[in-house]
N, C-alpha and C positions, 0 to 999 in steps of 0.2 A: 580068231583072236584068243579062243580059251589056251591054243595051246603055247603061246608066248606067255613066258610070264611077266609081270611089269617090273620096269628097270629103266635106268634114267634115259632121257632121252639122245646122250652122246654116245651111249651104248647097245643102242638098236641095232638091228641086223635091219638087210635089206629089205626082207621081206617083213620081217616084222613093222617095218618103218610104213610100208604097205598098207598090211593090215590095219594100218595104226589109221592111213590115210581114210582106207575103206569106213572105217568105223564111223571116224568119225563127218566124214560124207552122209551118213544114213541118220547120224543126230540131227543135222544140220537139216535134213530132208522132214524130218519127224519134226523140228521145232518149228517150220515154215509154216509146214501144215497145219500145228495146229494153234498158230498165230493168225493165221487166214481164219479159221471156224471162226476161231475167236472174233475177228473185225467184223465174219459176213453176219452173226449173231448178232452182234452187238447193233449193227446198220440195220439189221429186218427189224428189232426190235423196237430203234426208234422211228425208223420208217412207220409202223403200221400202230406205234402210241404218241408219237411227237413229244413224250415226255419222258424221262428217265429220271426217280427220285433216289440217290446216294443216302444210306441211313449209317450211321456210325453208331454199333451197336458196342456195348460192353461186354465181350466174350465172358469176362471174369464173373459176371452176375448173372448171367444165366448157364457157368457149368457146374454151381454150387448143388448139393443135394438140397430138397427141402430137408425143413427141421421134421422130426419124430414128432410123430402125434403118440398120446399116452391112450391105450388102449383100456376105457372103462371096467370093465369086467374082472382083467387080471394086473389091473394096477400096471402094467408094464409099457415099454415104450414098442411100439410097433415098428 
């Protein structure tokens, strides 16, 4: 594929249109799979806890820095 470069798609050549097909065959393979992990995880999991707790966390307040502590000694903030 690297050696097509991208260009609309009424402008394809044959083989590029190929390629194009190939490629994306192999995503399609790749998203199945790991759509599958995904479900047979998610089934063991409540299979062997019967409960699964969703928590709605606020990203925003835990990616804050703590505030500076003032360090005693040299008056400064650490």
């Amino acid at each position: 594929m690297s050696r097509f470069p991208r260009c609309r798609a009424k402008d394809r050549t044959r083989n590029h249109q190929r390629a194009v097909e190939k490629v994306g065959a192999l995503h399609g393979k790749v998203r199945r799979r790991r759509l599958d992990h995904a479900h047979k995880t998610a089934l063991t999991l409540v299979r062997e806890h019967h409960f699964i707790a969703h928590e709605d966390l606020k990203i925003r307040n835990m990616s804050k820095a703590p505030a500076p502590k003032p360090d005693h000694r040299t008056r400064r903030y650490a």
